[in-house]
N, CA, C and O atoms as a DFTB+ gen file, in Angstrom:
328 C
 N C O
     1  1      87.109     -12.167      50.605
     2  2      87.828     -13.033      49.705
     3  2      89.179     -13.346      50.330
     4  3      89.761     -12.344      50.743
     5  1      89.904     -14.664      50.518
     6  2      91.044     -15.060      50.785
     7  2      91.950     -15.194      49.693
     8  3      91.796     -16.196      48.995
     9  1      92.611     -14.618      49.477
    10  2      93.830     -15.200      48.777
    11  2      94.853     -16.065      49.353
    12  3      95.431     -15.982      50.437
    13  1      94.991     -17.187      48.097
    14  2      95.147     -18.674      48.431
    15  2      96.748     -18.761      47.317
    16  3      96.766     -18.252      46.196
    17  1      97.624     -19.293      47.762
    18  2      98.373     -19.587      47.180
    19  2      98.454     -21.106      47.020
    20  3      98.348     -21.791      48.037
    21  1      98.621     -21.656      45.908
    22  2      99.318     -23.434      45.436
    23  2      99.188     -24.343      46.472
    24  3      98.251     -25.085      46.767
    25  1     100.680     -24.104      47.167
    26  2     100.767     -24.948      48.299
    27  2     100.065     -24.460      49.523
    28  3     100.510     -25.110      50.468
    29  1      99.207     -23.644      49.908
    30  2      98.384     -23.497      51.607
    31  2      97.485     -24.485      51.695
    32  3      96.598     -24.829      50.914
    33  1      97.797     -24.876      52.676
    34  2      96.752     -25.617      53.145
    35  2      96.983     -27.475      52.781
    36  3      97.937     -27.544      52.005
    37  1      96.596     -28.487      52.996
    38  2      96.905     -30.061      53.094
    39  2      96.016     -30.366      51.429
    40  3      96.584     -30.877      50.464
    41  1      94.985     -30.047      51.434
    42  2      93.999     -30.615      50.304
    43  2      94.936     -29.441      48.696
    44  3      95.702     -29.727      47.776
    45  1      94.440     -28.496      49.052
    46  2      95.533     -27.630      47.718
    47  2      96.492     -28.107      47.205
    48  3      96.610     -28.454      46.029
    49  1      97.314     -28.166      48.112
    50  2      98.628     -28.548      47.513
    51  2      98.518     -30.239      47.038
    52  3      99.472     -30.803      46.503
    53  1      97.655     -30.696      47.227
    54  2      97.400     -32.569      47.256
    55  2      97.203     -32.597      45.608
    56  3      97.705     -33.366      44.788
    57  1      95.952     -31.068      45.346
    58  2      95.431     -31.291      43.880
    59  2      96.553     -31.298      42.979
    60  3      96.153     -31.704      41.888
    61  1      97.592     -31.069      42.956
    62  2      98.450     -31.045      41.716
    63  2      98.562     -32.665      41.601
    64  3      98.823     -33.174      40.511
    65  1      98.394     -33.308      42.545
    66  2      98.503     -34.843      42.050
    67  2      97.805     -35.740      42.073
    68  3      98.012     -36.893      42.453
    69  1      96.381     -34.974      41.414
    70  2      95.162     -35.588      41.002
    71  2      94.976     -35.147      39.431
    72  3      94.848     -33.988      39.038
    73  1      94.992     -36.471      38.526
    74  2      94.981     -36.472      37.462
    75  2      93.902     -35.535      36.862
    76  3      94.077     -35.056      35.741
    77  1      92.445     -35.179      37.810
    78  2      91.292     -34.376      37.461
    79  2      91.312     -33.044      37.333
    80  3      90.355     -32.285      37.181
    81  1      93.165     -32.649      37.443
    82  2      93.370     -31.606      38.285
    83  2      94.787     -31.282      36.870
    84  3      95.908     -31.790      36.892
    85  1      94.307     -30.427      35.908
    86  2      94.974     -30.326      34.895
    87  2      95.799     -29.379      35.651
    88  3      95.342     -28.825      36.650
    89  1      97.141     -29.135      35.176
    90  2      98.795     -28.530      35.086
    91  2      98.358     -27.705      33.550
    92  3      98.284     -28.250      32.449
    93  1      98.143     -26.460      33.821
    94  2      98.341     -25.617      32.839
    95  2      99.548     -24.592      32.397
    96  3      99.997     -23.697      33.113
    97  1     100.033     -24.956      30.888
    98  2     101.341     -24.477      31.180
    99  2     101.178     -23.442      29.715
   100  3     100.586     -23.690      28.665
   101  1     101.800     -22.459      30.048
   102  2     101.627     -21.222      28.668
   103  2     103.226     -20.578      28.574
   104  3     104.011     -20.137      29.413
   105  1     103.265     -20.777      27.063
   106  2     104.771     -20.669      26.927
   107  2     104.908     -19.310      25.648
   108  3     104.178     -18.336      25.462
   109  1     105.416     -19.495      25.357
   110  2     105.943     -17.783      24.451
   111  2     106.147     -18.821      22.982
   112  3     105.900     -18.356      21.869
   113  1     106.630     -20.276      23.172
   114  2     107.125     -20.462      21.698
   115  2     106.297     -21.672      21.552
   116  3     106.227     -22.234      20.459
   117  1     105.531     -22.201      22.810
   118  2     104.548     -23.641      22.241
   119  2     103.183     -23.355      22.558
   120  3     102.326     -24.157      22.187
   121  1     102.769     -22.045      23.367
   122  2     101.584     -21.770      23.253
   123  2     100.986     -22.013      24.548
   124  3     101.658     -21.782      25.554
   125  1      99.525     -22.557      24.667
   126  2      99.233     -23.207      26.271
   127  2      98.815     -24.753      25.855
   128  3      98.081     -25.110      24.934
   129  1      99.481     -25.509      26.774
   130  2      99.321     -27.133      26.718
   131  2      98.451     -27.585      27.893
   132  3      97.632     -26.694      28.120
   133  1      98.308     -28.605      28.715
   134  2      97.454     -28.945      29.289
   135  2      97.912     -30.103      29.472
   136  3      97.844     -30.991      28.621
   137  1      98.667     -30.287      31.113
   138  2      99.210     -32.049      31.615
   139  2      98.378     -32.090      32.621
   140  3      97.854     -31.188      33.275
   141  1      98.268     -33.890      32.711
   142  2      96.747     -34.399      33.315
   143  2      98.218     -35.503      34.192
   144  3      98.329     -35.366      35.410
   145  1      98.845     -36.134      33.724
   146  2      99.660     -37.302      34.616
   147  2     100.506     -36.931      35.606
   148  3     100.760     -35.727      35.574
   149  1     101.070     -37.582      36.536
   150  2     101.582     -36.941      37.467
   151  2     103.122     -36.970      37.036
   152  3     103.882     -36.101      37.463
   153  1     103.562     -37.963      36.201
   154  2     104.899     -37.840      35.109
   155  2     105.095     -36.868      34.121
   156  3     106.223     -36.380      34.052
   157  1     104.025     -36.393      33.153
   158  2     103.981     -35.644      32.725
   159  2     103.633     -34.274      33.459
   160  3     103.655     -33.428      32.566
   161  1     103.399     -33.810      34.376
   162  2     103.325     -32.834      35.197
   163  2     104.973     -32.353      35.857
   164  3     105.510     -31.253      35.729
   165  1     105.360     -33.231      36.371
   166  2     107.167     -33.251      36.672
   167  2     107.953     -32.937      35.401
   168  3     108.667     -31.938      35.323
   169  1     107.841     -33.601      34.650
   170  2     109.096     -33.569      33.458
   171  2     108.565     -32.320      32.944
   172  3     109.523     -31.551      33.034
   173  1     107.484     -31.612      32.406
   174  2     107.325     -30.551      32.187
   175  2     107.554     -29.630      33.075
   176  3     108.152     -28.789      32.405
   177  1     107.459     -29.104      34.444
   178  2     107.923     -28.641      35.648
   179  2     109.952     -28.502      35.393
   180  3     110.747     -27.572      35.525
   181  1     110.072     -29.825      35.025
   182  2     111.806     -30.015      35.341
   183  2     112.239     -29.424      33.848
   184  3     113.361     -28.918      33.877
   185  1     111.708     -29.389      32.786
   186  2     111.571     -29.174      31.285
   187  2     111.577     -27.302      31.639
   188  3     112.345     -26.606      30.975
   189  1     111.105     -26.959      32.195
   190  2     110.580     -25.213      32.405
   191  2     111.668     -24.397      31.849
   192  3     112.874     -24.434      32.096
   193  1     110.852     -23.493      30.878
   194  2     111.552     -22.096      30.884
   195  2     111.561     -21.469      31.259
   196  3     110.351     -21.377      31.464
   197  1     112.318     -19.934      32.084
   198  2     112.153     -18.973      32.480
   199  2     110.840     -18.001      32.194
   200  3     110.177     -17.396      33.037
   201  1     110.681     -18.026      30.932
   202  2     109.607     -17.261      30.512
   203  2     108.437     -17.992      30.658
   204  3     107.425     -17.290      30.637
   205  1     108.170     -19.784      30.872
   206  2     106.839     -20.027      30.905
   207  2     106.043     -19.767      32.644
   208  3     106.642     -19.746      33.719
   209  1     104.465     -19.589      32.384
   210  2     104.026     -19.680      33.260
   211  2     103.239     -20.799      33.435
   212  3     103.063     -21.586      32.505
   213  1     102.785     -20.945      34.436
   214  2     101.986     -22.416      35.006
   215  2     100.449     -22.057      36.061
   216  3     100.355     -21.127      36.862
   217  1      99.618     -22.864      35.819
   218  2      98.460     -22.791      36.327
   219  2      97.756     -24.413      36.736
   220  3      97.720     -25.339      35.926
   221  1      97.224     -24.492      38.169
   222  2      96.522     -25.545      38.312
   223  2      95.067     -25.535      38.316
   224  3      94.747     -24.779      39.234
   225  1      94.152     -25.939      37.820
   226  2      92.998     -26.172      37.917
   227  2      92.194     -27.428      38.358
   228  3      92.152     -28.590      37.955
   229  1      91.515     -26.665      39.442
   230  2      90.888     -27.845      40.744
   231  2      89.791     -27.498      40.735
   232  3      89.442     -26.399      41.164
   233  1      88.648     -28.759      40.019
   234  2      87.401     -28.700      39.772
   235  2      86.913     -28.893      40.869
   236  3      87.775     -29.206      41.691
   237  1      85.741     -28.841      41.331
   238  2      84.522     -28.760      42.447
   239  2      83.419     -28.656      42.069
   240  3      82.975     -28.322      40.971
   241  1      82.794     -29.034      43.269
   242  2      81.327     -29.489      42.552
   243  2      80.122     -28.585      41.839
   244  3      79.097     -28.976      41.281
   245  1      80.620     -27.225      42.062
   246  2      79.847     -26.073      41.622
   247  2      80.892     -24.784      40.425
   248  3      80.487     -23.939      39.627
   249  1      82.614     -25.296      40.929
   250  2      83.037     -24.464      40.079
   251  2      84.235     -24.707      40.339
   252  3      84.486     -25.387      41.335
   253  1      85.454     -24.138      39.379
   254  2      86.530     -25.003      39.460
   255  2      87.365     -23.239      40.303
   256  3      86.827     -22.141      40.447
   257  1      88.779     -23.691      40.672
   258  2      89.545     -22.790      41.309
   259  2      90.815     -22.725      40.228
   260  3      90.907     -23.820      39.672
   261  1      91.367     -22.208      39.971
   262  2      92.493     -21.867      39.467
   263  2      93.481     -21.663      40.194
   264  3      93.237     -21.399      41.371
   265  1      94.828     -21.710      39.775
   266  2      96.108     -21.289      40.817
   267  2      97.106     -21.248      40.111
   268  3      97.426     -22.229      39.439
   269  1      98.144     -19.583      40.106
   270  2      98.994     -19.609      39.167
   271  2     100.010     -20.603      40.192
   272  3     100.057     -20.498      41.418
   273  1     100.618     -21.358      39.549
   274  2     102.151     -21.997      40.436
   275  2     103.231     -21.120      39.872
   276  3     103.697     -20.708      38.810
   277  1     103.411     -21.049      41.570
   278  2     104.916     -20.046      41.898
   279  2     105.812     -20.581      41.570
   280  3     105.573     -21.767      41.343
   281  1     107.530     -20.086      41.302
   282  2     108.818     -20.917      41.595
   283  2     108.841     -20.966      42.776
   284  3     110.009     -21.238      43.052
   285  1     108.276     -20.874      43.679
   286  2     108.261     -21.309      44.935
   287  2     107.555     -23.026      45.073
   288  3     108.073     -24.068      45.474
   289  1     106.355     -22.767      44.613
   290  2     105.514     -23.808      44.480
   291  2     106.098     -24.943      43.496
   292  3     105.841     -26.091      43.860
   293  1     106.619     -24.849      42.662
   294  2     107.636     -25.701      41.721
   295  2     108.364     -26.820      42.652
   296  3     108.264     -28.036      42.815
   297  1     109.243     -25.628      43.237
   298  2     110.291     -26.260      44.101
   299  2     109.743     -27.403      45.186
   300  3     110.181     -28.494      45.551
   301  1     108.651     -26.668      45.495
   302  2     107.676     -27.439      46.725
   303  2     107.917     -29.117      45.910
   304  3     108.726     -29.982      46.247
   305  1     107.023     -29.157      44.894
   306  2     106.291     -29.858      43.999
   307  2     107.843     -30.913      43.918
   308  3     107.835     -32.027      44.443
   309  1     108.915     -30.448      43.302
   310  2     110.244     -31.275      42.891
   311  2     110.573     -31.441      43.344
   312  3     111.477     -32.225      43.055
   313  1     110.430     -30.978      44.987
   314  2     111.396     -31.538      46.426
   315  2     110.342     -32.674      46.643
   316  3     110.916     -33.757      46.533
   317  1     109.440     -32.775      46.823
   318  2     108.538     -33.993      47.001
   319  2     108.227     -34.965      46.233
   320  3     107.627     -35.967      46.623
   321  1     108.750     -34.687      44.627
   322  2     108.707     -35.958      44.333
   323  2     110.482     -36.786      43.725
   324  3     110.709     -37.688      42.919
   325  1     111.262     -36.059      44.456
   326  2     112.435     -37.042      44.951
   327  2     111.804     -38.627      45.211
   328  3     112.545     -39.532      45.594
């Protein structure tokens, strides 16, 4: 088994900005939501609380992958869409 972080690799890091490719976000006071746009994926990202966490999900043709996003991976994500 490899462990895969967010951003490794060219195609991974691409899925956060594929609409097929839900932004899962779980918070302490709104619960877990679910962003599909690539606007709504940012402003929620730039919106973040300390306490929320975040997850991407990247379907495939037999089964989908999950990925918690890091504050590392955030940063990735908000430096690129300057």
């Amino acid at each position: 088994m490899k462990l895969r972080n967010f951003t490794d690799g060219n195609s991974l890091g691409k899925c956060f900005f594929y609409p097929t490719s839900p932004m899962i976000k779980i918070s302490k006071t709104e619960g877990i939501t679910y962003h599909h746009s690539m606007n709504d994926k940012i402003a929620t990202l730039k919106a973040r609380k300390r306490s929320d966490k975040f997850m991407i999900a990247w379907p495939g043709q037999w089964s989908t992958d999950v990925f918690e996003i890091t504050n590392f991976d955030i940063g990735v994500v908000l430096e690129g869409a300057k």
